[in-house]
Every structure is written in structure tokens, then in C-alpha cells.
C-alpha positions in Angstrom: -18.2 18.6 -48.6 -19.8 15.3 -49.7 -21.3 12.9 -47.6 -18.7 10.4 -48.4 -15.7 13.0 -47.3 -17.4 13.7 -44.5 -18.6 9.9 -43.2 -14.2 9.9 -44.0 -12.6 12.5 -41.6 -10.6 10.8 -39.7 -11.9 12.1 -36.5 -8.7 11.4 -34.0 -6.5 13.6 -36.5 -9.2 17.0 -35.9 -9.5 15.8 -31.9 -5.5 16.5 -31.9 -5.7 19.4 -33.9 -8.2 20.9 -31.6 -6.1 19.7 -28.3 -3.2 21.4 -29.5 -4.8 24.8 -30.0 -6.9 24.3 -26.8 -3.2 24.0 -25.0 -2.2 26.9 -27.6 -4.8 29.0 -25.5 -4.1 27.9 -22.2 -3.0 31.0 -19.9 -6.7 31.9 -20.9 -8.0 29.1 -18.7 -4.7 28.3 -16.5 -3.4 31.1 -15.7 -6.8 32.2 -14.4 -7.5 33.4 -11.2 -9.0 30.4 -8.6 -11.8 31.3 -7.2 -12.5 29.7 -3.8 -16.6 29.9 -4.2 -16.7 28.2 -7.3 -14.8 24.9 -9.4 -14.7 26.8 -13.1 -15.2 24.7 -16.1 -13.6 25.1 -19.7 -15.2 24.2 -22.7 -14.3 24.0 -26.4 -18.0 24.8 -28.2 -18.9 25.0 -31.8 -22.7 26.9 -32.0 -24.9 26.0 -34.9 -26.6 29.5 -34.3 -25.7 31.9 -31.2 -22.6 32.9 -30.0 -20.3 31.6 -27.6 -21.4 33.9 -24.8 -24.8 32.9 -25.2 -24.1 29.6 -25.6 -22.1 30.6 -22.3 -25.2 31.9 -20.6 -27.6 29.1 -21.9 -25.3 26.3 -20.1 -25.1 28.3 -16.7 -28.6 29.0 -17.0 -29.8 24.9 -18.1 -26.9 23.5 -15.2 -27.2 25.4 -12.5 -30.4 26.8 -10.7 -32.4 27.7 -14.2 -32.6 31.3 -13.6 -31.7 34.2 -15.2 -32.4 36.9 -13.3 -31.4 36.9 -9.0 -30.7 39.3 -6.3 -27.3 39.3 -5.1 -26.9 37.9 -1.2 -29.6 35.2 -1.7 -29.2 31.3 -1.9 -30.7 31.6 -5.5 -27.8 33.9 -6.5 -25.0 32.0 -4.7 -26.1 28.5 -7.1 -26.5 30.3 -10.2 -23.4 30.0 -12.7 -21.5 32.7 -14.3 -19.8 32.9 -17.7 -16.5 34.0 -16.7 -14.6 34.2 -19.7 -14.9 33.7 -23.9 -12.1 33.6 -26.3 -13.2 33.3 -29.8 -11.3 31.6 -32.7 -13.4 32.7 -35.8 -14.9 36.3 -36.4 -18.4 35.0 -36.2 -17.8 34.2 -32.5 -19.2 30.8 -32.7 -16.3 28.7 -32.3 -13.8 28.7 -29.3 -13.4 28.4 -25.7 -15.7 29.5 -22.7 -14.9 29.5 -19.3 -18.0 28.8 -16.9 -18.0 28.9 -12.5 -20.3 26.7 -11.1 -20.5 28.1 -7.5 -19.7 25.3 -4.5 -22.6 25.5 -3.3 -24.3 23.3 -5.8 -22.4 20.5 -4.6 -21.0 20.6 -1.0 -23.3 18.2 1.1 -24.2 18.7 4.2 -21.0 17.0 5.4 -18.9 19.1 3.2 -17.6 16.7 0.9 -17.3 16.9 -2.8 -17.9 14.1 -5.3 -16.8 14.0 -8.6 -20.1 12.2 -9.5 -21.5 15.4 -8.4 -19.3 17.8 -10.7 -19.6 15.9 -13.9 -23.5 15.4 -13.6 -23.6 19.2 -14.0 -20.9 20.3 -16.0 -21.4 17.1 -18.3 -25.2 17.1 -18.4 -27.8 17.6 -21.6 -27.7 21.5 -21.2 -24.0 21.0 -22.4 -24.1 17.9 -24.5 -27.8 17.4 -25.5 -28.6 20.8 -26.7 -28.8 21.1 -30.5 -27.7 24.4 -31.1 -24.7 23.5 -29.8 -23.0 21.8 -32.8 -19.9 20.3 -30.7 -19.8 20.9 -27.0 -15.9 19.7 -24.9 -15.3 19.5 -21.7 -11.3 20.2 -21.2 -10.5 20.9 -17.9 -11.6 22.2 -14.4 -10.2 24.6 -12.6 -10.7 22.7 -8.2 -10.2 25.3 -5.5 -7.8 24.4 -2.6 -11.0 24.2 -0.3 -12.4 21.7 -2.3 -9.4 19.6 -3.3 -9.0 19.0 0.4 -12.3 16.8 0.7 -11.2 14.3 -2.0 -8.9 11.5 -0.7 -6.9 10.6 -3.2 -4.8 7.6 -3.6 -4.0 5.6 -0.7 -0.4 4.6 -1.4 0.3 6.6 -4.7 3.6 5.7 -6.3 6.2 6.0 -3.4 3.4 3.6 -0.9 3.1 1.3 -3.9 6.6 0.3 -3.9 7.0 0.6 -0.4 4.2 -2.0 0.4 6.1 -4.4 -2.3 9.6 -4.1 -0.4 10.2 -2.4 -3.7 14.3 -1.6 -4.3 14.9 1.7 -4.9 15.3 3.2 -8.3 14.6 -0.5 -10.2 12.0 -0.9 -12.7 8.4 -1.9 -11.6 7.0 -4.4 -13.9 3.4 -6.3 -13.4 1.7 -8.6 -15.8 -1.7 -9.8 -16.6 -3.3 -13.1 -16.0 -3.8 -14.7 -19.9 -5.7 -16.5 -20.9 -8.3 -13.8 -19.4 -11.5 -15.2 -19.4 -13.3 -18.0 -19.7 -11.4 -20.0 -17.0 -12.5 -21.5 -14.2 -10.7 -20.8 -10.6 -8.5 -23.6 -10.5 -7.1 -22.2 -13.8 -6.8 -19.0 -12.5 -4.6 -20.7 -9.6 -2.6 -22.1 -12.0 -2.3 -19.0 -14.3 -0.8 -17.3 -10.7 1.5 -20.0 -9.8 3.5 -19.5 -13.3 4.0 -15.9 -12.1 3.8 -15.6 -8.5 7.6 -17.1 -8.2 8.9 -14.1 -10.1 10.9 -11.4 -8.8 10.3 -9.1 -11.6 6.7 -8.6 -11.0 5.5 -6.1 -8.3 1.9 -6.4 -9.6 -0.4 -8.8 -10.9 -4.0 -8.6 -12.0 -6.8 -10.4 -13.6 -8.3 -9.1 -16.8 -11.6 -6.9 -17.0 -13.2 -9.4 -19.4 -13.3 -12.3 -15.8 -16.1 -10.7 -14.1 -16.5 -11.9 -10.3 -19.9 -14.1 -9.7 -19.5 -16.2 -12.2 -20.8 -19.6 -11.4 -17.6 -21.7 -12.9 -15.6 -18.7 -11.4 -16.3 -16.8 -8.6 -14.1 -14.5 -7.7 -13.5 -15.3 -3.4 -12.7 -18.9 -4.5 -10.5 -17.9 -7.1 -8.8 -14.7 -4.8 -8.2 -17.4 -2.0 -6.8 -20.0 -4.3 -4.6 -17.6 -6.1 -3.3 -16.3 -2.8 -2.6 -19.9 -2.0 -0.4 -20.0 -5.0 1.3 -16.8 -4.1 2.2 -17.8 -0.6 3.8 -20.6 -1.4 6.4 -19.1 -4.1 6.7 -16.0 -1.9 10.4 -17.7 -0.8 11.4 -17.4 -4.8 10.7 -13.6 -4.4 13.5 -12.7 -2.5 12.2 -10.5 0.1 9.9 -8.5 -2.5 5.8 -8.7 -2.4 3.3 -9.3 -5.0 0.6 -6.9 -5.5 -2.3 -9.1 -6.5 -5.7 -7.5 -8.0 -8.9 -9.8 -9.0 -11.5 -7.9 -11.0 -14.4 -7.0 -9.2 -16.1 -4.9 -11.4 -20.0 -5.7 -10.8 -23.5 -3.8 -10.9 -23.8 -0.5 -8.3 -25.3 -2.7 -6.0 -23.7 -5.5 -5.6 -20.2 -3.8 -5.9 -19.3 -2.9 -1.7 -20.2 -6.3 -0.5 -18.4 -8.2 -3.4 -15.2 -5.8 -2.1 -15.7 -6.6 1.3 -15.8 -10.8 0.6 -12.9 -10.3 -1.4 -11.2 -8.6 1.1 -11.7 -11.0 3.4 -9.4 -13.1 1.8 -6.4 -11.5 2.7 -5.5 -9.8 -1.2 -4.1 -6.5 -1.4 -5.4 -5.2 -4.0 -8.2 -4.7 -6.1 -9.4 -4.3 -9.6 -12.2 -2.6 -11.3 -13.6 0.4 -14.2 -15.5 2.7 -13.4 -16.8 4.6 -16.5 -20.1 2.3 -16.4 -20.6 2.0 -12.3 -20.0 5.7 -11.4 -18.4 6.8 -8.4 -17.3 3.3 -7.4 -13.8 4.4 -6.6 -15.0 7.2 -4.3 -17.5 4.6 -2.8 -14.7 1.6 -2.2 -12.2 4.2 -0.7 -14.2 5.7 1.8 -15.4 1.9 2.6 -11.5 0.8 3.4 -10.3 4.1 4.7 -10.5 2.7 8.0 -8.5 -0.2 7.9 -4.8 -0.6 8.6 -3.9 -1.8 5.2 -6.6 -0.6 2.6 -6.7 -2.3 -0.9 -4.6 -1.2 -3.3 -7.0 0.3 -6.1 -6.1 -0.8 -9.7 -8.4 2.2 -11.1 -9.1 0.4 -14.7 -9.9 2.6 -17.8 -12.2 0.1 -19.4 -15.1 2.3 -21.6 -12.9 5.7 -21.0 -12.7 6.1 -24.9 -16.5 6.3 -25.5 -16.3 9.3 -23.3 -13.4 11.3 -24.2 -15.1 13.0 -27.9 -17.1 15.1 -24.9 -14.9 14.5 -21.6 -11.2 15.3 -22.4 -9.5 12.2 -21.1 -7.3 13.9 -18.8 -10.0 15.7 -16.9 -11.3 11.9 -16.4 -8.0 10.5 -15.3 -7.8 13.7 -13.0 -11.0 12.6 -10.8 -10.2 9.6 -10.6 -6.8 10.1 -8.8 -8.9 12.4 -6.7 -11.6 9.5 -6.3 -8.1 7.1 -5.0 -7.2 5.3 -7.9 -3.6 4.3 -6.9 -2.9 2.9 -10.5 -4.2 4.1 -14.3 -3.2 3.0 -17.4 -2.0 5.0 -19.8 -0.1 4.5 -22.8 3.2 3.6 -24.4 6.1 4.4 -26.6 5.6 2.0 -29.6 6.9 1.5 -32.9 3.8 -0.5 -34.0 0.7 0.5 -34.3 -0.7 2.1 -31.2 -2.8 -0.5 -29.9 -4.8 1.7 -27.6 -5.9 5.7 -27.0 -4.5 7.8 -25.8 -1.5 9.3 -28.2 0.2 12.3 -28.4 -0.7 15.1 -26.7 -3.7 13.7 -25.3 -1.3 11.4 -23.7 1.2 13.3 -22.5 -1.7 15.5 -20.3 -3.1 12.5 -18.9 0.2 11.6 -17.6 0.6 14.7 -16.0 -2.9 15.2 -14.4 -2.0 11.9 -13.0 1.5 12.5 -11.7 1.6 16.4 -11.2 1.7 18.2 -7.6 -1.5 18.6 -6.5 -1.9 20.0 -2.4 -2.3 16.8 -0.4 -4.0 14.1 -3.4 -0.6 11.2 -3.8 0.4 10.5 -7.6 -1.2 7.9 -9.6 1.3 5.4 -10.8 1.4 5.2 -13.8 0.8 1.8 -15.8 2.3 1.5 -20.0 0.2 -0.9 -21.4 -1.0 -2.2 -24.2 1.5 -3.7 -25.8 4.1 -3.0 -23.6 6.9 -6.0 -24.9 10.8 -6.7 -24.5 11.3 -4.9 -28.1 9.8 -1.5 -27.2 10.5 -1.9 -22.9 13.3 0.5 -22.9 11.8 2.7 -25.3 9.5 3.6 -22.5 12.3 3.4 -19.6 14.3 6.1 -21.4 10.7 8.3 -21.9 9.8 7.8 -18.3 13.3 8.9 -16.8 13.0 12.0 -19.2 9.2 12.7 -18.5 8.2 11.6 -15.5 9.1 11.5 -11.8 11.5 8.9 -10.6 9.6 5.7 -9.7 6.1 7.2 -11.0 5.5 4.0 -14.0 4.3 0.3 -13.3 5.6 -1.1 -16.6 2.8 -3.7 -17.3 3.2 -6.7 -19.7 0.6 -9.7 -20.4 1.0 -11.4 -23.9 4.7 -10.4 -23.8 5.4 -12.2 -20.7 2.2 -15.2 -20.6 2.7 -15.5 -24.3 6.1 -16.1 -25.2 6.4 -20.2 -26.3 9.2 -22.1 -24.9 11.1 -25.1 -27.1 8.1 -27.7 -26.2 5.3 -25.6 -27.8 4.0 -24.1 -24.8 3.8 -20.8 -23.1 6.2 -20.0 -20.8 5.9 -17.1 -18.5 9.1 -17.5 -16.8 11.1 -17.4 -20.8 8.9 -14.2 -20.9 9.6 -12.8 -17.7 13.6 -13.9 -18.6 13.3 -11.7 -21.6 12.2 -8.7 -20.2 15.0 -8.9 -17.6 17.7 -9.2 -20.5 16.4 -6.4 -22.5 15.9 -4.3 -19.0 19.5 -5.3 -18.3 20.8 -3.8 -21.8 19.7 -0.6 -20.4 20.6 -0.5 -17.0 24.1 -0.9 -18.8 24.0 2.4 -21.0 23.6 0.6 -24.1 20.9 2.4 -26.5 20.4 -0.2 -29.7 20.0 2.4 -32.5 18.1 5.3 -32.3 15.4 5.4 -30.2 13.4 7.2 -32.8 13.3 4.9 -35.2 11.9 1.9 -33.1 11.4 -0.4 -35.7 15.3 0.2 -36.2 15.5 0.0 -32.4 14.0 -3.9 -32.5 16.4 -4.7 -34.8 19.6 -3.5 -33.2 18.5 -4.9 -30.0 18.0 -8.5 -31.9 21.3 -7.8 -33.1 22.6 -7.8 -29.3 20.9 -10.2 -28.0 22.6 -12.4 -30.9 25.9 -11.6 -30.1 25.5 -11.5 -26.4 23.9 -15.1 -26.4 20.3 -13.4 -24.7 18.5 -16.9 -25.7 15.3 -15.7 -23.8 15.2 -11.7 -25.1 16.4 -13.2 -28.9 13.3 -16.2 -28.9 10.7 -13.1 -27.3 12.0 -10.9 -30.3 11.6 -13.2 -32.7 8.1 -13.8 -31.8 6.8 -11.0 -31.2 8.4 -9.5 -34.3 8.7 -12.3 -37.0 12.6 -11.8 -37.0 14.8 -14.6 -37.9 18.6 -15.5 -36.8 
């Protein structure tokens, strides 16, 4: 192949292609038996040179104690890694799966508690990744014993405490919407930006974007968290009984991160907002900081850098920890007829919404947040894929553009018009009525123009038609 074919493979197409044979293969790494001594890591490798059992051995050998040769009964022997299982896809051997046990031992501390900062420093580390003989090294799920599972905490609240803490009514849609415009603002704005949504009964959640970061000068985050809940308390008679999840973004260097929590805290919010692909293990850290208290922050766990990890990390063994780390929500995806604005699709995405929402021993289920691009014209696209996928109440249904965005008759932006048009287009379904078929959503938009037309839907008919360039 050319270098210009090559520089041209369109990379996401060959991810999928591998993820759907990886799944092919599965009762080779699921149906596996758990061992209690040791969490047991799958990877997908491509060897330049050796074979996939040495390539086996050479990871065990680089990430666990760095020797080859032990006697059985000593400490030495107990940390050392095992190759546990290879299945080949090519007669050369070179290309396939492995499965690899990293004994506990290499990461209980002396309390007994596991970390998942812990786990992925070894199984992700430069004997897997860095090597050069390995020409493409994956990391695509880990197998957690029962034993260890039980040290992580999980999500506070999970779905069911979510909606319960928001005087939630049972079996309605969960919607929450982000502050816009997102940065660049100072705290009175961001007062402002929460007292055009903070009146609304359709919102559950609320949260600031990751691009305001908290100690800015013109914006720091307590000021703006304590004006914000000023706005909040003083529409909470317009919410009719139902509370407001409210998150600022607190996402800040290692060492400033628990004391910015804390002052935020303080305040009074309820929940919290931050990524933690660049400040890892800040999840872990902020849960075991509020585990204590009577009513711990709701943790908005935010994805922000998760894509320029996932070529080597599968996704869904990322979203995994961090429901074990206590992220209470994690965005996701969404059902589109557009172009996908953000990863994951497919496949990809339908695992990552079941490490995050699958039984697992004592760890809650992440709730789920569709986003990017989440708008009135494709909203009960992804009600009707959630009822048919996914446990009952298990999706936040988060909208920013498509609610802060949507200009009324004087020129403005109106986030009550947008808020009135997802409530139309939620009431179509609620009713039974399907506009066209659902997989053709393009076809979908236009049927559901056609309704709101006909029915008079001024709100869902003026969101349509600018979010879609349709016409009356």
C-alpha cells in the first residue's frame, strides 16, 4: 500500500471492524473463569516480530515484578503475571487476543483498597503501549473479582438516588441542559445564564460547560456557585415541587482540585462537575472526600479528553472505572440523523452503555446522559432507543444549544421557547404517535414538522425550523 492510502484509512471504520470481532470472540474472555487472586486483562495485539504468547509473556514479565523465573509460595511468585490465555486470528500467530492475570497483590494497599489509578498504570503502561515490537497493543476489558469490586464505591446516588433527590416523578423523562454561552463570562452572567433556566420544570440537571474553568479572576467559581444558587432559590416556587441538580465545573490542577471541592461545597450546590482523563483519579479522590457527609455532591463524571485515549483504552473499560471511581453521571451518545457530532457510535457505544448501566454486585448504575446534539427533532428518537435498550429511568436527556439557542420573535435567545419545544415534541410521544419511521430520521424531522404544523406546536415548529432550515 502507498503512503497516501495509508495516511487515508479511515481509522474509526478498522476500530469497528476490530470491536466487532473482539465481541465475535468474547466467551474466550467472558465466559472465563474469575479468578479471586488476580483482575485478568484482555488485549487485542498486532506483533511486528514474536508471537502472541510471547508478546504475552514479555507484558507480564515488563508490568509485573520483571522476572521470569520464581518459586512457587514466595511473594516474588504471588506479583508475577501469568499469560492465561491466547486466541490467534492469522496462522502466523501474530495477530489476536491474549488474556493476561495480574495477581492482587500488586495493588491492594495496606488498607485493602483498590484504585483504578493503580490498575491502569500497569495494565496500560510502556511494556504494553511503548514497546516496539508490538505493532498495535488494545486494552478491551478487565475481568474484577467480587473481592475487589467490593472496595470501589461507586456512585453515590446512581440513577434511582438521582431522581429521587430531584423529587423526580416516576416514569417521566429526565432532561438537563447546559449553561451557553460557556465561557468567557463573567459570574454575574453566569447568574443570569441560570435564572433563564432555573424556573423550569423540565430540567432535573443543570451544569456549566468544561471550557469555564473555576479560578478565573473575572470568574471564580464560589462567587459564581453562590450567585447561581441565588438564582435558583428564588424560581424554585416555578418548579412545582421538583429540584434542580446544579453542577459548576471544577475541573483544576491535582493539587488544587479537594480544596476548590470543598469551597464549592460550601456553598450549598449539589453537585459537581469535572473530567478526569488529565487529573487522574480525581473521582476516586472527591468521593472518598464527601463520603462522610449527609448529602454528598452529585458527581457529573465529564468525558472531556476520553477520545485521545480510547485507540489504546477501549472506551468502555474507561467508562467502567469510572462508575467504579463514583461517577453518578457520563455522557454517552445519541440517536441522530445528522452527522454524529461526538464518539462513541455503534458498537463502541452500545458497550459503554452497558458497562455503565449493567448489574454489577453492590457499584449503583451510572445515568446515563445523550448528548451532543441532543435537540427537539431527534428527542424521541432516543426516548424510543432508551425504553428498548436500557433500564427504566437509567438516561438524563441533556440539551444546551437546543434549549439556550432557540431565538424567539425579538431576535434573542430564549430558553424558555427551547425548553417549550422539547416539551411539545416529548408530548408527541407520551401520546403514541411515532412521525415516520424512526429509521429514517431525517424523514422523522420532517413528519414531526408536519405535526407540529397541523397541531399548532408554535414552540416545537420555530425549534425545527431552526435547527433544521425547514420552512412552513
Amino acid at each position: 500500500m502507498d503512503r497516501e492510502n495509508i495516511i487515508e484509512i479511515d481509522l474509526d471504520q478498522r476500530e469497528a471492524a476490530i470491536r466487532a470481532r473482539v465481541y465475535a470472540d468474547s466467551p474466550f474472555w467472558k465466559d472465563a473463569r474469575e479468578d479471586p487472586e488476580a483482575l485478568v486483562a484482555t488485549y487485542f495485539i498486532r506483533s511486528r516480530a514474536g508471537s502472541l504468547t510471547a508478546a504475552g509473556k514479555a507484558i507480564s514479565y515488563h508490568m509485573t515484578t520483571g522476572s521470569k523465573h520464581t518459586v512457587p509460595g514466595t511473594l516474588l511468585h504471588r506479583c508475577t503475571g501469568r499469560l492465561e490465555g491466547v486466541l490467534p486470528w492469522d496462522s502466523s500467530e501474530k495477530v489476536g487476543l491474549i488474556r493476561l492475570a495480574f495477581p492482587n497483590e500488586l495493588f491492594r494497599h495496606a488498607d485493602g483498597n483498590f484504585y483504578t489509578t493503580d490498575i491502569l498504570h500497569l495494565m496500560g503502561g510502556e511494556g504494553v503501549f511503548g514497546l516496539w515490537e508490538f505493532g498495535e497493543t488494545k486494552l478491551v476489558d478487565v475481568k474484577i473479582p467480587s473481592s475487589v469490586l467490593a472496595t470501589f464505591p461507586g456512585p453515590a446516588y446512581g440513577c434511582e438516588g438521582v431522581r429521587k433527590l430531584a423529587n423526580w416523578p416516576d416514569g417521566e423523562p429526565a432532561f438537563g441542559t447546559i449553561l451557553k454561552p460557556t465561557a468567557g463570562i463573567t459570574d454575574d452572567e453566569v447568574a443570569q445564564l441560570v435564572e433563564g433556566i432555573a424556573g423550569e420544570p423540565l430540567f432535573l440537571f443543570a451544569k456549566e460547560d468544561e471550557n469555564l474553568l473555576p479560578d478565573l479572576a473575572y470568574c471564580p467559581v464560589v462567587e459564581r456557585t453562590r450567585k447561581a444558587l441565588g438564582a435558583i432559590e428564588r424560581l424554585k416556587e416555578r418548579r412545582g415541587g421538583r429540584g434542580l441538580i446544579y453542577a459548576p465545573h471544577v475541573t483544576c490542577p491535582p493539587q488544587q482540585l479537594l480544596e476548590t471541592v470543598q469551597r464549592v461545597l460550601e456553598t450549598g450546590v449539589n453537585g459537581i462537575m469535572f473530567s478526569e482523563q488529565y487529573t487522574g483519579g480525581s473521582v476516586r479522590a472527591v468521593r472518598d472526600l464527601t463520603a462522610q457527609f449527609s448529602s454528598p455532591p452529585v458527581i457529573y463524571g465529564h468525558n472531556s479528553g476520553i477520545s485521545s485515549r480510547t485507540n489504546a483504552i477501549w472506551r468502555e473499560v474507561i467508562d467502567l472505572f469510572a462508575r467504579l471511581d463514583g461517577v453518578d453521571f457520563r455522557q454517552t451518545a445519541l440517536v441522530t440523523g445528522a452527522l454524529p457530532l461526538l464518539r462513541p457510535q455503534g458498537l463502541e457505544w452500545r458497550k459503554c452503555e452497558e458497562a455503565l448501566s449493567k448489574p454489577l454486585d453492590h457499584i449503583k448504575p451510572t445515568m446515563i446522559a445523550r448528548a451532543g446534539g441532543l435537540d427537539q427533532g431527534n428527542i424521541i428518537l432516543n426516548l424510543l432507543d432508551a425504553s428498548r435498550n436500557l433500564p427504566k429511568g437509567q438516561v438524563l436527556y441533556l440539551a444546551g444549544s437546543a434549549i439556550n439557542s432557540i431565538v424567539g420573535c425579538d431576535g434573542k435567545a430564549d430558553p424558555t421557547l427551547g425548553a417549550q419545544a422539547m416539551r411539545e415534541a416529548v408530548a408527541i410521544w407520551q401520546s403514541g404517535e411515532v412521525p415516520a419511521d424512526v429509521n429514517d430520521p431525517l424523514g422523522h424531522v420532517r413528519a414531526l414538522y408536519g405535526i407540529a404544523q397541523a397541531k399548532g406546536l408554535k414552540a416545537l415548529k420555530q425549534a425545527l425550523e431552526q435547527r433544521y432550515s425547514l420552512h412552513g
